[in-house]
C-alpha positions in Angstrom: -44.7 -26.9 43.2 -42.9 -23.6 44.5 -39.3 -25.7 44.4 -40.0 -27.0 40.5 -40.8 -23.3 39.3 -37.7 -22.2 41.4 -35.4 -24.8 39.3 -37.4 -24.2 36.1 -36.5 -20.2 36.6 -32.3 -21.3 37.7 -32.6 -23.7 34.1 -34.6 -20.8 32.2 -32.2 -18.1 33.7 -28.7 -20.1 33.6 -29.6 -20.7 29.4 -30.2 -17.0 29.4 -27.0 -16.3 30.9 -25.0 -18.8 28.6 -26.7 -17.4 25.3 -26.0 -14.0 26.5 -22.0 -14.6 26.8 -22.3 -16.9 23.9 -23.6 -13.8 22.2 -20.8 -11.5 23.5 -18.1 -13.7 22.8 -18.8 -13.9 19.0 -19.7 -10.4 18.6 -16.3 -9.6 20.7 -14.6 -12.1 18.1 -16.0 -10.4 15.2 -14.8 -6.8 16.3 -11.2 -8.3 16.8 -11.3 -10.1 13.4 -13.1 -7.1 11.7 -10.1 -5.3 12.8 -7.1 -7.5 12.2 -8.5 -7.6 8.4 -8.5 -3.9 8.3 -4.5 -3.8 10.4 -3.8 -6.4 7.4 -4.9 -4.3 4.9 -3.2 -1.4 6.2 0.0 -3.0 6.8 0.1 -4.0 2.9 -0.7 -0.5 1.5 2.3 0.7 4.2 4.5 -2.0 2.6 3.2 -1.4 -1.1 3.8 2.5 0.3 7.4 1.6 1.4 8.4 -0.1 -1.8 7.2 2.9 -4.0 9.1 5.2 -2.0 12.2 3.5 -2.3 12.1 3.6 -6.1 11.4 6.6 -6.0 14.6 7.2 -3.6 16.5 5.2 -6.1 15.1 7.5 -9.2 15.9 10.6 -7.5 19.4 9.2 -6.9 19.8 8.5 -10.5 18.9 12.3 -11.7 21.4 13.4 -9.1 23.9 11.9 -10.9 22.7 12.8 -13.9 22.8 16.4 -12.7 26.1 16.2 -11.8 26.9 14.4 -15.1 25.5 17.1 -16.7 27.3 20.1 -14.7 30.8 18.5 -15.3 30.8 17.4 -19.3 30.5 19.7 -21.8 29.5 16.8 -24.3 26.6 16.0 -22.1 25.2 19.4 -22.7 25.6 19.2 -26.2 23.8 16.2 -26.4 21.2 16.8 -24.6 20.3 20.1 -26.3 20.8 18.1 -29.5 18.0 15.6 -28.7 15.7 18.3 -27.4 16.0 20.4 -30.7 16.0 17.6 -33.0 19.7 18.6 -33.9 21.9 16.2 -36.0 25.5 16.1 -36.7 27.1 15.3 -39.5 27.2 11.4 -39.6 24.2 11.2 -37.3 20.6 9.8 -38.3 17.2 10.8 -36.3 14.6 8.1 -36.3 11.6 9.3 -34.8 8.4 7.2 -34.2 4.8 9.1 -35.0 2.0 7.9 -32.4 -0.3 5.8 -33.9 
């Protein structure tokens, strides 16, 4: 009697012990995929984050020259104080759109 409750405790406890690190493992896998969804989400915004600045590099890089455009022709200044104050020149006609 004393050697069949001794197995039936090793089977009860050995089923414990497996559950138990069954029960680890998948929580230990859910952590690790919990967080390899969030590092994939993060490393999309950084590359969404990358390509924004870059347009914005190449934006600022077209105002330089523009700048510098503006600094060296006379013409240019003209012009662009011409659209600003709704200016025309002789031969020149202004279309202008209202909102709707």
């Amino acid at each position: 009697m004393i050697q069949v409750l001794n197995a039936l405790i090793r089977d009860t406890l050995s089923w414990v012990l497996l559950f138990l690190v069954i029960g680890i493992l998948s929580a230990g896998m859910t952590a690790i995929f919990n967080r390899y969804d969030r590092v994939d989400c993060f490393q999309n915004r950084l590359l969404l984050l990358e390509y924004d600045i870059r347009v914005l590099q190449q934006d600022i890089e077209k105002k330089k020259e523009w700048c510098l455009h503006l600094q060296n022709d006379v013409t240019a200044w003209e012009q662009v104080a011409r659209e600003r104050m709704n200016y025309l020149m002789p031969d020149e006609i202004l279309v202008t759109f209202a909102p709707s």
